[in-house]
N, CA, C and O atoms as a DFTB+ gen file, in Angstrom:
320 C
 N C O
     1  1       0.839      -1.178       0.000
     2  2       0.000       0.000       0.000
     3  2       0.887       1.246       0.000
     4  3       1.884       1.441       0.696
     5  1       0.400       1.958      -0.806
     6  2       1.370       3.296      -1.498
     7  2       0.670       4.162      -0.479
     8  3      -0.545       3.992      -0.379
     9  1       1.526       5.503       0.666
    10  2       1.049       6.610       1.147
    11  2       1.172       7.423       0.446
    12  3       2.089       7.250      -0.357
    13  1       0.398       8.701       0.322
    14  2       0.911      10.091      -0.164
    15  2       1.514      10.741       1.357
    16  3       1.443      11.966       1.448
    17  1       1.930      10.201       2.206
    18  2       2.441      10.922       3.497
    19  2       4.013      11.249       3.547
    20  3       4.865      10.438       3.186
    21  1       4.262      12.383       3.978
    22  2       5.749      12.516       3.913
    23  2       6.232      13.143       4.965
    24  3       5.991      14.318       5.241
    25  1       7.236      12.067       5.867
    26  2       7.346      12.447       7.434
    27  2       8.895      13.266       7.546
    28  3       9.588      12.693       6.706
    29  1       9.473      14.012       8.005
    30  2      11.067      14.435       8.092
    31  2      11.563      14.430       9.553
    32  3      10.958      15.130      10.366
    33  1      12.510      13.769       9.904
    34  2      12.768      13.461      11.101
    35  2      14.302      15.011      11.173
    36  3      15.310      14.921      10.473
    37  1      14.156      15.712      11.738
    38  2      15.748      16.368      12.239
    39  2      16.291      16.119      13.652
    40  3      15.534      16.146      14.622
    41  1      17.414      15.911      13.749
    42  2      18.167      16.263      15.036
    43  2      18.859      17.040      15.032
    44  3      19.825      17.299      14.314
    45  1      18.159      17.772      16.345
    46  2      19.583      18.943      16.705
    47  2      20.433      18.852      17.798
    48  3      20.071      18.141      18.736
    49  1      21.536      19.460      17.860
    50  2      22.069      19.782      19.561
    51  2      21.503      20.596      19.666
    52  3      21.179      21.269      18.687
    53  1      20.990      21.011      21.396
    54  2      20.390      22.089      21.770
    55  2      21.206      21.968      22.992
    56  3      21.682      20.998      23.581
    57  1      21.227      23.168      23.187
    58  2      22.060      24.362      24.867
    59  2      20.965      23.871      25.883
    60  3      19.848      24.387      25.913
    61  1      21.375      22.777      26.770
    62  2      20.373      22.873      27.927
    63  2      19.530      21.538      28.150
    64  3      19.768      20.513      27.512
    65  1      18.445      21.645      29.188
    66  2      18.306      20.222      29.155
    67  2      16.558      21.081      29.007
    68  3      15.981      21.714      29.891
    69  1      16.212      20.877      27.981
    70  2      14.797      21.442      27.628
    71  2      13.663      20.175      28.293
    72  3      12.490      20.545      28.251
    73  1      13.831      19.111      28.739
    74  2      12.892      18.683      29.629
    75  2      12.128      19.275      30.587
    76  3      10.965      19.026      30.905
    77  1      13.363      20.585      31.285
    78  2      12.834      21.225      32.249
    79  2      12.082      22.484      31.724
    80  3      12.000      23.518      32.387
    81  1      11.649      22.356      30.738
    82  2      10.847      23.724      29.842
    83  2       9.348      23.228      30.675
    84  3       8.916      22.132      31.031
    85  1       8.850      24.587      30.764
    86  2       7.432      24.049      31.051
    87  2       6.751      23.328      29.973
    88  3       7.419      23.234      28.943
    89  1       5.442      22.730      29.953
    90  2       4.845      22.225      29.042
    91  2       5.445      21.391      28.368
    92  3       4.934      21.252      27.257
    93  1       6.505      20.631      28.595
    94  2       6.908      19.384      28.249
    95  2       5.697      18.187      28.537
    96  3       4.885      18.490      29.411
    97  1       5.516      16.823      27.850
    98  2       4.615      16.195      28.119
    99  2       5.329      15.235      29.112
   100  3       6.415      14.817      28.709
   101  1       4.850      14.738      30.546
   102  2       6.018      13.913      31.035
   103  2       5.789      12.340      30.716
   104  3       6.553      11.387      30.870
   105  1       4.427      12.410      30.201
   106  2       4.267      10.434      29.379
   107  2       4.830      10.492      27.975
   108  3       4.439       9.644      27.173
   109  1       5.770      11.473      27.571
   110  2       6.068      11.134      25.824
   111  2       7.460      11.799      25.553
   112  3       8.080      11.837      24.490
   113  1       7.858      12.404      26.991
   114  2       8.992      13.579      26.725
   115  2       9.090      14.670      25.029
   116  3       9.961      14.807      24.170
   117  1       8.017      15.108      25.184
   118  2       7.753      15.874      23.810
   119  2       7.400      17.540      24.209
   120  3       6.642      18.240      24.880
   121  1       8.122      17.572      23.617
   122  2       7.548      19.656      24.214
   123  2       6.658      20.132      22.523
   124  3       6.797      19.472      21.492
   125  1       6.314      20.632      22.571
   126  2       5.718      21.865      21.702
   127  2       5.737      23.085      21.455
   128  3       4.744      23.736      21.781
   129  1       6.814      23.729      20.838
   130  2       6.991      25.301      20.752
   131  2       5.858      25.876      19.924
   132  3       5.223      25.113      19.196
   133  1       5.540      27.245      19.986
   134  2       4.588      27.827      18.755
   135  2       5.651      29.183      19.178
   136  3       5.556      29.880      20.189
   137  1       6.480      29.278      18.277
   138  2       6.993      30.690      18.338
   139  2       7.628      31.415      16.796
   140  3       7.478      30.725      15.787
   141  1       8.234      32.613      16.667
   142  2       8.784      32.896      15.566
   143  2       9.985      32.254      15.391
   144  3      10.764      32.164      16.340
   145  1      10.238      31.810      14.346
   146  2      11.737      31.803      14.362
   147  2      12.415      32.680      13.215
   148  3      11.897      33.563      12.531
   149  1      13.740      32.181      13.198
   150  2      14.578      33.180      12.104
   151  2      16.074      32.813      12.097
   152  3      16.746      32.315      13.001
   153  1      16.426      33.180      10.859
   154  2      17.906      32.648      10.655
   155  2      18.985      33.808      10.714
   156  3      19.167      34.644       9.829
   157  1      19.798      33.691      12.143
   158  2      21.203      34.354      12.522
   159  2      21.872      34.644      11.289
   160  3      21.845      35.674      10.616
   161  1      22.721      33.128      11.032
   162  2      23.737      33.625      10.213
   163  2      23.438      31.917       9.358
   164  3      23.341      30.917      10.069
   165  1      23.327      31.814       7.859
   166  2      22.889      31.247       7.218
   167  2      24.932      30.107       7.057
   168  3      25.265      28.925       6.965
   169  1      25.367      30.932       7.095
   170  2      27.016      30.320       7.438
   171  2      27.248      29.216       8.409
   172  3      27.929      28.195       8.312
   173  1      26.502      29.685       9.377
   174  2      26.729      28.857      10.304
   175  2      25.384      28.126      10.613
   176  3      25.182      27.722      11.758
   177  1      24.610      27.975       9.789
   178  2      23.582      27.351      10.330
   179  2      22.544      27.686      11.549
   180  3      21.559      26.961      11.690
   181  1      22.708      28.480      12.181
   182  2      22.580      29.010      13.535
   183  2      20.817      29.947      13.701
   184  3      20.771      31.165      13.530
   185  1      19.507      29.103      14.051
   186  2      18.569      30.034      13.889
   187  2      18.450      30.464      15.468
   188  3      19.241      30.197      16.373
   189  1      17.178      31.239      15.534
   190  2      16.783      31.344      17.053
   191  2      15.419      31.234      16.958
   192  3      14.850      31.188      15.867
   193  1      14.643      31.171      18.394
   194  2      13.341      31.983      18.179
   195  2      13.164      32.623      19.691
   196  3      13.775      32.492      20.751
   197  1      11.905      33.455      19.211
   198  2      11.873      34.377      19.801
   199  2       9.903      34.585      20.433
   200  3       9.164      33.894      19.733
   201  1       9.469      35.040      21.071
   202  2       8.014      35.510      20.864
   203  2       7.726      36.641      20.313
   204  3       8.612      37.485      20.185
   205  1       6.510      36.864      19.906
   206  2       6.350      38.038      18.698
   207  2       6.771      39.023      19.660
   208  3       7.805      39.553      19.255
   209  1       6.482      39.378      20.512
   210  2       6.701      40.739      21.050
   211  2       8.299      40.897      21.545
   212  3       8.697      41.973      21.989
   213  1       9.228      39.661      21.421
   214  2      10.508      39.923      22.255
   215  2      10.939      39.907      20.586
   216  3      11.913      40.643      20.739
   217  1      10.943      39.718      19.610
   218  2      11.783      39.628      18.186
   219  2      12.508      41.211      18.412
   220  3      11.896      42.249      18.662
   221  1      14.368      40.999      18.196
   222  2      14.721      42.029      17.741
   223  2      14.145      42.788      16.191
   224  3      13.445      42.357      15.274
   225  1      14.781      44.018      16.426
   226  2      13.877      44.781      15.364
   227  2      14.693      44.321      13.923
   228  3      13.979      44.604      12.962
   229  1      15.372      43.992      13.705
   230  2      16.277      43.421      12.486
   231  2      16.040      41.952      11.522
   232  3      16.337      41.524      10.407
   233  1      15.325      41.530      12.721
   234  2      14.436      39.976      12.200
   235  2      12.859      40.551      12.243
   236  3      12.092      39.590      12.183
   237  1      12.261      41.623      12.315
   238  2      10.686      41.769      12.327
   239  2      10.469      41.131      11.138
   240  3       9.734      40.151      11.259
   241  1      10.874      41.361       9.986
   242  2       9.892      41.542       8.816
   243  2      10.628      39.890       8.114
   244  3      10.178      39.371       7.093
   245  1      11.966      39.217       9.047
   246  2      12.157      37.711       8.730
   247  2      11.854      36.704       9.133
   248  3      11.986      35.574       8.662
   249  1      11.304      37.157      10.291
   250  2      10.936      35.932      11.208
   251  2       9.259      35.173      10.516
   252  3       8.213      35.560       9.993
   253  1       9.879      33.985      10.928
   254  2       8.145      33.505      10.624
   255  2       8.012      32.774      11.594
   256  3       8.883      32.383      12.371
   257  1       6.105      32.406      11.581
   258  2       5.439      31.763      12.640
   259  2       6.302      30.028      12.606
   260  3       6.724      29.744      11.484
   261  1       6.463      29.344      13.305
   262  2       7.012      27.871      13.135
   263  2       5.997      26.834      14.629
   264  3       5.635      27.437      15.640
   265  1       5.824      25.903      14.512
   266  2       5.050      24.992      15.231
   267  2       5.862      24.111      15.401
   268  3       5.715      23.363      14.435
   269  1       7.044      23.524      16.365
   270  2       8.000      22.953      16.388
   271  2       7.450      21.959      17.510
   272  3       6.891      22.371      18.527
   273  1       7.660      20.625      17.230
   274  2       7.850      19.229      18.250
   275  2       8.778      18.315      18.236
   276  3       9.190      17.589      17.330
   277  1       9.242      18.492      20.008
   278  2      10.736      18.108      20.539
   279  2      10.444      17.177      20.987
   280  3       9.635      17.026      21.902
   281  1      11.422      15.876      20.080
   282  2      11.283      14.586      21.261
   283  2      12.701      14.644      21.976
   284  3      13.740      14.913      21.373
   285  1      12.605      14.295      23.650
   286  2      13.934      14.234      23.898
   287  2      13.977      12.598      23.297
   288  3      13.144      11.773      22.920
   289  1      15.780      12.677      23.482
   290  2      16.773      11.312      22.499
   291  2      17.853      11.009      23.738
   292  3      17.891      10.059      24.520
   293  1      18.415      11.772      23.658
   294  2      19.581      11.883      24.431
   295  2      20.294      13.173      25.101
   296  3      20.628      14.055      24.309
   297  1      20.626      13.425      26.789
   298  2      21.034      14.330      27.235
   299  2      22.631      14.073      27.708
   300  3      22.751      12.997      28.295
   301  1      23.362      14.520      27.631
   302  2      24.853      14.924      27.747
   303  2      25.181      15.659      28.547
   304  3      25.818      16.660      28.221
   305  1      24.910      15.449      29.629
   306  2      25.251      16.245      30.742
   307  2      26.206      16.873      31.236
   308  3      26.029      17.670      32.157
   309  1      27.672      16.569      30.587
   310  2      28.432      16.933      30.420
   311  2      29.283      18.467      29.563
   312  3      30.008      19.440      29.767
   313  1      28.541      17.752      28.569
   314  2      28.989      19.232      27.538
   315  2      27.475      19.885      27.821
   316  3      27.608      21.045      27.432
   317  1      25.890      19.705      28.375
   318  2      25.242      20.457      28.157
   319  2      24.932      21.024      27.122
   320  3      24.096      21.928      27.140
């Protein structure tokens, strides 16, 4: 059986142990962002996000809306 579904898995490193974010789910370890994001420096790969009202004024008119879901994988407690 053929899907028309098309899933994309990414991993990132992230700064921190985002479990302790509020609104993490604690039966699925999955958080849910709804914020802007935007791209630093396209060189380095490097985005951020921000909430509409905290966006510096230099990303207003780049940032877009994004709906992001975090599964934790693995924490490194070490390098953090």
């Amino acid at each position: 059986m053929v899907s028309n579904e098309i899933h994309k898995a990414y991993f990132a490193r992230v700064k921190g142990d985002f479990r302790k974010c509020p609104g993490i789910s604690k039966d699925t370890n999955e958080l849910i962002v709804s914020n802007m994001i935007y791209c630093v420096s396209n060189i380095d790969a490097f985005w951020e996000c921000a909430d509409k009202e905290d966006l510096k004024f230099e990303y207003k008119t780049k940032a877009k809306e994004s709906i992001t879901r975090f599964k934790f994988k693995f924490y490194d407690e070490e390098s953090n």
